[in-house]
N, C-alpha and C positions, 0 to 999 in steps of 0.2 A: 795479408791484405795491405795495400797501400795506403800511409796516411792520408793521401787524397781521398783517397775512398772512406775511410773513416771519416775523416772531418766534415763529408759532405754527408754521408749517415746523419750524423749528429745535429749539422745542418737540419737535414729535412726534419726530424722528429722534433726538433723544438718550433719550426715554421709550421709542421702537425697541428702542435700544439697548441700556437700562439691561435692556431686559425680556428681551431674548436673553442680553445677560450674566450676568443673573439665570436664567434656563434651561441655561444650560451651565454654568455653578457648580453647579446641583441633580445635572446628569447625573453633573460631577465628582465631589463627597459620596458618590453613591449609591454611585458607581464603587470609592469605598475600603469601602463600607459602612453608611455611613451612612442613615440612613430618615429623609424629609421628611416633618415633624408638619405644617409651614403654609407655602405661601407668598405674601407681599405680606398679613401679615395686619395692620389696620387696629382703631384706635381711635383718641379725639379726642389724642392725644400726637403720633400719627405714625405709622410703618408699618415693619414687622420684614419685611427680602426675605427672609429664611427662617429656620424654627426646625427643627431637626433632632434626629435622638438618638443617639449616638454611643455604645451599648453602655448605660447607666444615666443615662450624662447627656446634660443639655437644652443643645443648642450653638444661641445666637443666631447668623445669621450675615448678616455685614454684607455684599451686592457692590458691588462698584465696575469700571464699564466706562468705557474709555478708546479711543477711535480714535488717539489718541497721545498723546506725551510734554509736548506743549507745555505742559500745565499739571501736570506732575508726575506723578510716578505715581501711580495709582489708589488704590492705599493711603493717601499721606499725603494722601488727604482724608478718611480719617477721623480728627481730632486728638481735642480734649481736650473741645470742644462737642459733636461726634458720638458721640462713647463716652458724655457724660452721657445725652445724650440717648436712646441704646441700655440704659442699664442702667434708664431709666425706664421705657421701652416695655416690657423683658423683666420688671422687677417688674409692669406692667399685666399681661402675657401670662399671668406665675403666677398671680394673684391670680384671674382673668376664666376661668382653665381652672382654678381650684381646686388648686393642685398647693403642698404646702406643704415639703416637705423632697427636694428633690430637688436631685443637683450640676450645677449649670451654669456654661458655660463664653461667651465671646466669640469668634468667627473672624471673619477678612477673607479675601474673597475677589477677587485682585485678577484684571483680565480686561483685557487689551491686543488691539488688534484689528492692531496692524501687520504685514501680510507676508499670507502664505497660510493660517497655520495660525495662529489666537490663541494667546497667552500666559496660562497661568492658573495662578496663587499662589494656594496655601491658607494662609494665615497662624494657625496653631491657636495658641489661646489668646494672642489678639493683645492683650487688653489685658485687665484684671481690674476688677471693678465696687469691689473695695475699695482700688485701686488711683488714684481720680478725688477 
């Protein structure tokens, strides 16, 4: 099989994944309350997996899926480069939906697939945009 054809396998099954883990973090949110404004929403920056509202405020929220541990847990990958780059996307996000005084927050949602049942961490208010 050609390495293109491999790399792009590999490709899809992790965009699989990110997008179920990204579906079952929405279910979880919902689950406490939470109401989904957008998900996978896109501009030339990059892409926000979900904006939510959490009572008055706008929760960005980061997923991160993982089949396992071997590269850390799903959380720390989002460091010091992905929060920048989150708190640009979420200024686009206000800006593009007209929204000028509103409180917003950052979550991680972290999503382990090992065993039977996945692992899922809401990490609220995982980082702060004045905080980078």
């Amino acid at each position: 099989m050609p390495a293109a054809t491999k790399r792009g396998s590999a490709g899809s099954r992790r965009q699989t994944r990110a997008r179920w883990g990204e579906a079952l973090a929405a279910l979880c949110l919902r689950l406490k309350g939470y109401r989904i404004e957008a998900r996978n929403w896109r501009c030339s920056l990059g892409e926000l997996d979900l904006v939510c509202s959490d009572g008055e405020t706008l929760v960005f929220v980061e997923v991160k899926t993982r089949g396992s541990r071997k590269a850390g847990r799903p959380e720390d990958a989002v460091g010091r480069r992905k929060q920048a780059q989150l708190v640009r996307l979420a200024e686009a996000y206000l800006s593009k939906q007209g929204i000028e005084a509103r409180p917003c927050r950052f979550d991680v949602v972290a999503v382990e697939q090992g065993g039977l049942v996945p692992a899922v961490r809401h990490l609220k208010g995982a980082f702060r945009a004045d905080g980078l």
